[in-house]
N, C-alpha and C positions, 0 to 999 in steps of 0.2 A: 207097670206099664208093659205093653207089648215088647216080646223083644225076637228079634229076625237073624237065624243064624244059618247059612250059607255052605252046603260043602259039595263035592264030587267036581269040581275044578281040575286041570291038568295041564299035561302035555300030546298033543295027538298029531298023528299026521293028516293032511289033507285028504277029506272023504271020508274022515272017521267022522265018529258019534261019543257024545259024555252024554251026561242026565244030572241035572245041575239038582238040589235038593235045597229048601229051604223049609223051614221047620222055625215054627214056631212055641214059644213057650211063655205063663204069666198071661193070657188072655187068648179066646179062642178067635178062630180068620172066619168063622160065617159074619154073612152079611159086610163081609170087606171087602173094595175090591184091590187087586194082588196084583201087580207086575215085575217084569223083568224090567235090569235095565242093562245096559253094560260101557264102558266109558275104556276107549283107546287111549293110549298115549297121547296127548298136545290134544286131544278133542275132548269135543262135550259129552256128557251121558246120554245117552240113547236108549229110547225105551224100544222094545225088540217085540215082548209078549205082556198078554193082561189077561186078567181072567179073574169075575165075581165069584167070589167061593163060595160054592155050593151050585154053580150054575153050568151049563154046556157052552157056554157064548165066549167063545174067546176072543180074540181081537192080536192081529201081528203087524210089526210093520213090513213093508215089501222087500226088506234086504233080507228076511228070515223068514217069508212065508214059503208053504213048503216044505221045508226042512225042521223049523222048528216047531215043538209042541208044547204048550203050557198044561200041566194037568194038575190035580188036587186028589190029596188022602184026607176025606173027613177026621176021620177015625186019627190021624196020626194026626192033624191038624198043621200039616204041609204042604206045599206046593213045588211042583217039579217042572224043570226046563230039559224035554229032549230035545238034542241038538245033535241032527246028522245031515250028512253031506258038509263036513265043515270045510270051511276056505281058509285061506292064511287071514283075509280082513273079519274074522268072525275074530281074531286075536285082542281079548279084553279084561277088564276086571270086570266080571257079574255081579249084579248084588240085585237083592228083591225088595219090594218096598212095597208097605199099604201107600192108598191112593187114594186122596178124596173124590170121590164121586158115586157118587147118588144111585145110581141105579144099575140095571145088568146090560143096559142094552149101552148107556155112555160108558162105561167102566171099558168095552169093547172098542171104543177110537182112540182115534190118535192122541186126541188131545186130552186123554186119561194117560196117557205113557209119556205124558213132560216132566219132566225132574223136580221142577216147580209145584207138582200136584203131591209130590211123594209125601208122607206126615212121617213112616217111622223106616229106616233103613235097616239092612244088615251091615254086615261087616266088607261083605264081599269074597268074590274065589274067585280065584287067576285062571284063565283058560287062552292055553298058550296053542298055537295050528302051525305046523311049520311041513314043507313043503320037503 
C-alpha cells in the first residue's frame, strides 16, 4: 500500500519560509488527489493545500493563500508545501494525505481538504513559528 513520508518541518521565525516535502513510496501519486493538512494544539485538522497530481489546479484555503504553494516532482513521485510569510498561527503538525476525489477540478475545494476525505496519511512534521 501507499505509504506518505513527511520531512523539512522546523523552527523559524516570523516571515520566514520552510518547503515541507512529502514523498511517496510502494505505489505511484498520478491520478491522486494530494493535500496538506496541519492540526494545532486542542484543534482540529485543517486542510491548508490540495492539488491532483499531475495537474496545475491547485486549491488553498484562505488562512494560507498567498503565501503558500502546493507543488509536485513526477519524477521523484512527491509533493511539496512552500510556505513563506509565516505567522506564529501557521504553528502546527503538517502531514499530507491522499484524498478521495474524483477529479482535478473538485480535488481543488474546500471540501476535498476535510480530514474525513483523507484514505492514507503520513506521519507528520512539526513546524514550530515563534515571534
Amino acid at each position: 500500500q501507499l505509504q506518505l513520508v513527511e520531512s523539512g518541518g522546523g523552527s523559524v521565525q516570523v516571515g520566514g519560509s520552510l518547503r515541507l516535502s512529502c514523498a511517496a513510496s510502494k505505489d505511484t501519486l498520478r491520478t491522486r488527489c494530494m493535500a496538506w493538512f496541519r492540526q494545532a494544539p486542542g484543534k482540529g485538522r485543517e486542510g491548508v493545500a490540495s492539488i491532483y497530481f499531475g495537474s496545475s489546479s491547485p486549491g488553498y484555503a484562505d488562512s494560507v493563500k498567498g503565501r503558500f504553494t502546493i507543488s509536485q516532482d513526477n519524477a521523484k513521485n512527491t509533493i511539496y508545501l512552500q510556505m513563506n510569510s509565516l505567522k506564529a498561527e501557521d504553528t502546527a503538525m503538517y502531514y499530507c494525505a491522499v484524498v478521495y476525489s474524483p477529479t482535478i477540478a473538485r480535488c481543488a475545494t474546500e471540501d476535498s481538504r476535510t480530514a474525513r476525505r483523507a484514505a492514507i496519511w503520513g506521519q507528520g512534521t512539526q513546524v514550530t513559528v515563534s515571534s
